[in-house]
Structure formats: structure tokens, C-alpha cells
N, C-alpha and C positions, 0 to 999 in steps of 0.2 A: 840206828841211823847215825852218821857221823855227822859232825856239828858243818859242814860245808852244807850235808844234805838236806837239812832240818835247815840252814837258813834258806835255803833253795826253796823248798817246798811253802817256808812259811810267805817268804817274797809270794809265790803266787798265790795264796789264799788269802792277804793283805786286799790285791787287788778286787777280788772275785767276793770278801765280808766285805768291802763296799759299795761293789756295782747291788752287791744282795741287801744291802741297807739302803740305797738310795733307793730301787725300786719298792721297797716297802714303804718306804716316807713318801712315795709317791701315789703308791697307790693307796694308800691310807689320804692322803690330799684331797686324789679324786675320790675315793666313796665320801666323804662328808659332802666336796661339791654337787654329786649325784645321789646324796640319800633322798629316799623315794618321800615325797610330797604328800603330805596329809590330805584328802577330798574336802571338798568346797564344804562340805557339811559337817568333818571335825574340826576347822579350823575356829578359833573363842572369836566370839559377839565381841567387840569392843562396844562400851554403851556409850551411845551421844551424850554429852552433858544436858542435862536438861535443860536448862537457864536458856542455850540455845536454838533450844526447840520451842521452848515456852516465848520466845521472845519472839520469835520470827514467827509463828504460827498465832499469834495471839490477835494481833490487830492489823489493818490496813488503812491507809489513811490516803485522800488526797485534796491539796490544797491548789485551791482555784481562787484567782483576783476577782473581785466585784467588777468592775471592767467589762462587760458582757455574760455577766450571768442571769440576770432580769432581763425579761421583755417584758415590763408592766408588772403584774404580779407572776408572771408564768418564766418558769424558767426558758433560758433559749436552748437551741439544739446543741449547741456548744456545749452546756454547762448538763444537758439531759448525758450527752456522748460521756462528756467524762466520771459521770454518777454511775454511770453503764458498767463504762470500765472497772471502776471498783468496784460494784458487785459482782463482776466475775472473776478479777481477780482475789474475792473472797468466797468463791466457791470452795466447798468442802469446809469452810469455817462456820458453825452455830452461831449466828449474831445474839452475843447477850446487850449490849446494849451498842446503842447509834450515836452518835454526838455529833451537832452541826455547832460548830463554833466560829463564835466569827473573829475577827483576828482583827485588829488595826483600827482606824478613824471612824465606824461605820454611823452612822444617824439610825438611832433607835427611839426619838421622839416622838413619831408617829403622826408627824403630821403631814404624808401623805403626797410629798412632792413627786416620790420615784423617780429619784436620782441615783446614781451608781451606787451612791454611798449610803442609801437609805435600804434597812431591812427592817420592814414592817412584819406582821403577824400572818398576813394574807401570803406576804414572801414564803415566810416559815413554813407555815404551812401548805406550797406547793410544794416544796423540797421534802416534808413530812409524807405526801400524798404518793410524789414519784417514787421514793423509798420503799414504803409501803405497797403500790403495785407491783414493786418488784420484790418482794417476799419477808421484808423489814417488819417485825409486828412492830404497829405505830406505840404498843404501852411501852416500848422499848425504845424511843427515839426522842432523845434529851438537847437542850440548849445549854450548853457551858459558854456565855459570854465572856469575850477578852479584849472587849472594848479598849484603846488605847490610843488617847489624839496624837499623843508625839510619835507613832509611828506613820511612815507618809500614804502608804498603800495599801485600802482594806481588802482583805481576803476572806476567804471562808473555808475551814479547812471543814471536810468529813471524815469523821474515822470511824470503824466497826469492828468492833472489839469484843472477842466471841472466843471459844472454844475450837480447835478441830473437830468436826465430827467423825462419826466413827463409821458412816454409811461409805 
């Protein structure tokens, strides 16, 4: 071939090794986009941190003002509703232990006035009693006092602090 022909020839195969390398970069592109997807079932467990599971599944708590939780020594419906609640929002939890605490100014003197602020023993133990109808073993249902006059508003928080169970 004469050097005119040869560069003739090679001008066209210039063109035509790079429409033939772009199409390979391309489709080499597409099959990585389109490689075929592992099943729901090879794909790896990432494991939850425990800490977060431990912490979220461990306890339940709810904190309610003296303010209408007595009617005498009997709790009122108000404060039976929200004791409710929290027992089923601790469904599937093993209650290991129960804690009524009371929070803030309460009167624990015992002398018997049944004022908002007064939580006597007879109190305690309608909240112990309610607890326990509703599946609480009472050897499990503790008083943590947090008595404390400089705060203004007494409360009582419960919390139930247990396990997941495994049912």
C-alpha cells in the first residue's frame, strides 16, 4: 500500500477504534448499573447496636402531678387511665421490678389530712393493689422516694423496668 493509502485507510479506522471504545466504556457502565441484585436472603444482617435496643426496650415510665391522682385513698380514673396506659405500652416487657416514686414537695408525715400533696401508705398501696390486678407481682413493686421541698410541683412518676420477653 502506498503511504497516501495507509493514511486513508488508517483516518477511517481512527474513527470506527473509537466509536468501538466508546461503546465498550459504555457498556461496561451499564452492566455494573444493571449487575444482577443479590435476594433479600443473601444480603448481611447489619446488627443493631445493643445499647439501643437495651435502652429502648428496658423500661417504661410515666410521670403524673399529685393534682388529681387521689380520691381519698383510691386512685381517681384519671390517674387508674394513665397506669393503663403504661401497662400496655409495656406489653411484651417481663416486669422485673416496679418503682413508684414520688418526685417533688409530697407530705409523707402521715398525718392523714388527704391533701394533693399528701402520700400516705393506704395511697401506696392502692397504686401497689392497681398494679398488681393488672399482672405486676407486688414482691416486685418498690418505693424510691425523691422527696424534695424546693421543687414547686409534686409528682409521681412510675416506671417498669423489665426485660423483653421472648413470648
Amino acid at each position: 500500500m502506498s503511504q497516501p493509502a495507509v493514511l486513508q485507510h488508517v483516518r477511517k479506522q481512527v474513527p470506527l477504534a473509537a466509536a468501538t471504545l466508546a461503546l465498550c466504556l459504555a457498556a461496561a457502565t451499564a452492566g455494573a448499573q444493571t449487575a444482577p441484585r443479590p435476594a433479600p436472603g443473601d444480603q448481611p444482617v447489619v446488627p443493631v447496636p445493643s445499647q439501643l435496643v437495651e435502652q429502648k426496650d428496658k423500661s417504661r415510665t410515666v410521670s403524673m402531678p399529685a393534682k388529681g391522682l387521689f380520691k381519698g385513698d383510691q386512685l381517681t380514673d384519671a390517674a387508674k387511665a394513665q397506669l393503663t396506659d403504661l401497662i400496655i405500652n409495656a406489653l411484651g416487657l417481663q416486669v422485673e421490678v416496679a418503682l413508684l416514686i414520688p418526685v417533688g414537695p409530697w407530705n409523707i408525715d402521715g398525718t392523714g389530712h388527704h391533701g394533693e400533696r399528701d402520700l400516705t401508705p393506704a395511697r401506696l398501696q392502692a397504686l401497689r393493689k392497681y398494679l398488681s390486678e393488672r399482672g405486676v407481682d407486688q414482691k416486685r413493686i418498690f418505693v424510691e422516694s425523691r422527696v424534695d421541698p424546693k421543687l414547686k410541683e409534686p409528682r409521681l412518676d412510675v416506671q417498669l423496668v423489665g426485660t423483653p420477653s421472648n413470648d
